[in-house]
N, C-alpha and C positions, 0 to 999 in steps of 0.2 A: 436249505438252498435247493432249489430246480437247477440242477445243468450246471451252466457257467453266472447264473445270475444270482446275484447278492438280494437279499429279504430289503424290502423296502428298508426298513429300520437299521439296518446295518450302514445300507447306502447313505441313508439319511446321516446315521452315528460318523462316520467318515468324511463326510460332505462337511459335517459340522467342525469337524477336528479342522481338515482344511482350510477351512476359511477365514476359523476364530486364529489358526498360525501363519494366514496370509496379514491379518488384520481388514477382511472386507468387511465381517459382521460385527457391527454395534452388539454389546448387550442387549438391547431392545428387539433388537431383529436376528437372536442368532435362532437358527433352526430347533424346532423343538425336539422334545424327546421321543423314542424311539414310536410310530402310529401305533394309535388303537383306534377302536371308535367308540362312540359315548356312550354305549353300554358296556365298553369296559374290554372288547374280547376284540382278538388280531381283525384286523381287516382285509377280509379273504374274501375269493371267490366260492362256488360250490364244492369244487376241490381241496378248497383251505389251503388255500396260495392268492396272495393278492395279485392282483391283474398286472400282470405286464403295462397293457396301456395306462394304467392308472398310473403304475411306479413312475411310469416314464413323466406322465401330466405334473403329477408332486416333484419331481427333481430339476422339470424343466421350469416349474415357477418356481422354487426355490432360488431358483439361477439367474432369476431378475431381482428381487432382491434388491432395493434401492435404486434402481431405474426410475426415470423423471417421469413424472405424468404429467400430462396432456391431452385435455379435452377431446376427444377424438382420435386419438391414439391411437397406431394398432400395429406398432413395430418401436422394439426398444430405441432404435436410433433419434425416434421421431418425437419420442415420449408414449404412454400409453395411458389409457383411460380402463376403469373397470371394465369393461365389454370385451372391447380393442386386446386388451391380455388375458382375457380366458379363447375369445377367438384366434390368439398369436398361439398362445401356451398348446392347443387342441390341435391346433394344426401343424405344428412343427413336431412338436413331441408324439401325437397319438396318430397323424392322417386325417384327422376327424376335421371337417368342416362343420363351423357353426359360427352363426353370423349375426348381428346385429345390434338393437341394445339389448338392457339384461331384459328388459319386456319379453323380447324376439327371444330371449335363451330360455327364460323361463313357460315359454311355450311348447318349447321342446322337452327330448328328456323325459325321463317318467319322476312322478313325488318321490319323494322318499322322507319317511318320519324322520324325525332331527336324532333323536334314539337310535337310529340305522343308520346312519351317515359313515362311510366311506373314502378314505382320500380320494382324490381323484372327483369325488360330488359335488356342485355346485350350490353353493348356500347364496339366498335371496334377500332381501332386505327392504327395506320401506323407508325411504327416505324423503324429507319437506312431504311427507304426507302424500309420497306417489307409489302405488304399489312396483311393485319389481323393478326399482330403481338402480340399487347396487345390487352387484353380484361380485365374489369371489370363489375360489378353490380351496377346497376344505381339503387338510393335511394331515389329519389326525386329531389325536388329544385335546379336543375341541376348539381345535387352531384352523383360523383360514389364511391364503395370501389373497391382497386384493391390493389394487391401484386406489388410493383413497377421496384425491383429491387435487387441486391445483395448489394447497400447502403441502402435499408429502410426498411420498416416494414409494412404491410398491413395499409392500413389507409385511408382517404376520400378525395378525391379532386373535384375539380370544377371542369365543360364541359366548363366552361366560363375561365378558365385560359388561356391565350394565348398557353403557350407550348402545351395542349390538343387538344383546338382548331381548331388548324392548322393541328389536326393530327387525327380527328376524320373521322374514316370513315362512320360509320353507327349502328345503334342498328338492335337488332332481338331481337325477343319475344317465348317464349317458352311455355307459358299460352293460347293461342287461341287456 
């Protein structure tokens, strides 16, 4: 621990406890296991401490979490859309303005190999055949949160599911 603040994973471990004894998270959607990144080693800054503003990005989407989507989203009351919730998630939790659709985000940012990925990174996606269509927030243990659709609800999925997969085009970082 740094200071007064809890290791991502802890937070995370406690958030999970939380929730699964409130009954808000399904099975399906409870919070995963404590971050790594997909080579396997803590997800830190240079210091080997993971970034404040990132903890905060993964905790604050965590905390929508079955929130309604909606085409154009971009505030949980409203509903949200994949864009619309990583510009809500960056702005309330981090300060960070970034706006647009996932095209406009994945402009931004710098790459980052999928092997280096980061909580707090934005993972990209190719969808009906459009590049940088979807985007979500990468959480760890090759889990992201993303708004999915006008059938579902914000929630977590695997980079390892085959339909993502196939469809993954790249992560960018906003922290460096």
């Amino acid at each position: 621990m740094s200071g007064s603040r809890y290791s991502l994973a802890a937070l995370l471990a406690g958030s999970s406890l939380v929730l699964n004894a409130c009954g808000v998270l399904s099975y399906a959607t409870q919070a995963p296991a404590p971050v790594v990144s997909r080579s396997g080693g803590a997800a830190t800054d240079s210091a080997g401490h993971i970034s404040d503003k990132a903890s905060d990005v993964v905790l604050f989407a965590l905390g929508l979490i079955e929130t309604g989507y909606r085409f154009g989203g971009k505030n949980p009351e409203a509903g949200l859309d994949c864009s619309g919730m990583v510009s809500y998630v960056f702005q309330k939790s981090a300060d960070m303005r970034l706006a647009g659709s996932a095209a406009d985000l994945a402009r931004q940012g710098k790459p980052v190999p999928a092997a280096q990925l980061r909580p707090g990174d934005l993972v990209f996606f190719n969808i009906g055949h459009k590049s940088y269509s979807h985007v979500g927030i990468y959480i760890g243990d090759d889990r992201f949160v993303h708004a999915p659709n006008s059938l579902g609800k914000v929630r977590t999925e695997s980079l390892k599911n085959s339909w993502f997969a196939a469809r993954f085009e790249e992560g960018r970082t906003y922290f460096d």
